[in-house]
C-alpha positions in Angstrom: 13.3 -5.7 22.3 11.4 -3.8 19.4 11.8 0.1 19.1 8.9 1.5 20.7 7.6 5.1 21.8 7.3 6.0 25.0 3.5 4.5 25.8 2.3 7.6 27.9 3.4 9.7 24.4 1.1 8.0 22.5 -2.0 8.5 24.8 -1.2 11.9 24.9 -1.7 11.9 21.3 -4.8 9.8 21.6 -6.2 12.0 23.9 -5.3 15.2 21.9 -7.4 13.7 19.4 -10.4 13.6 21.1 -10.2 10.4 23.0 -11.0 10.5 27.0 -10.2 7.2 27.2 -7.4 4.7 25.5 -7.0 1.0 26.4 -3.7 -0.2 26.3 -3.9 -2.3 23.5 -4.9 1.1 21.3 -1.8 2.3 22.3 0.2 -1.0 21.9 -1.4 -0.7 18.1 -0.3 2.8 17.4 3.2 2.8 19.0 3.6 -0.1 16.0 1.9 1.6 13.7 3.8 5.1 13.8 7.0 3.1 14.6 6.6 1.5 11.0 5.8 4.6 9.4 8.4 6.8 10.9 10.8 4.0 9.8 9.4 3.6 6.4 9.8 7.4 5.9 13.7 7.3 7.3 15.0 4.8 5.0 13.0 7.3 2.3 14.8 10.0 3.7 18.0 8.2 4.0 17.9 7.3 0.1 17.3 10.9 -0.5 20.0 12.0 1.6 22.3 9.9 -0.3 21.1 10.9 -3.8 22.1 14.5 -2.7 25.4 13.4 -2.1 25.0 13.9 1.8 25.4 11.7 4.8 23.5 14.1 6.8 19.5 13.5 6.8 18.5 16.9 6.6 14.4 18.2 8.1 13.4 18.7 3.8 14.3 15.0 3.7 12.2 14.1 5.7 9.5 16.4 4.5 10.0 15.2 0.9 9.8 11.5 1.9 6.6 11.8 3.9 4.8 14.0 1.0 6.5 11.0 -1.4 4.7 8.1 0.5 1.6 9.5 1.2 0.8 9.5 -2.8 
């Protein structure tokens, strides 16, 4: 089975944004969607991690690969 968030999560965050109502293919869709980005930013951080000499993934990792791939 594919890594997913936890469906109810991801409405709340729909609904945080302004949505009053969220069909459960929009949340199917977004689960995926921030799976694949949080991933893409991990392996980032990972790599980083790494290049510091660290096994650790530290929060600035993170932080530096998210600003990285949003350029």
């Amino acid at each position: 089975m594919p890594l997913s968030l936890a469906n109810a999560q991801v409405e709340k965050l729909l609904k945080m944004a302004g949505a009053e109502r969220v069909s459960a293919d929009a949340i199917a869709y977004l689960n995926e969607l921030l799976v694949n980005y949080g991933l893409e930013i991990s392996k980032y951080a990972i790599e980083i991690a790494k290049h510091a000499g660290r096994k650790t993934v530290q929060g600035g990792d993170i932080k530096l690969a998210a600003e990285n791939m949003s350029k």
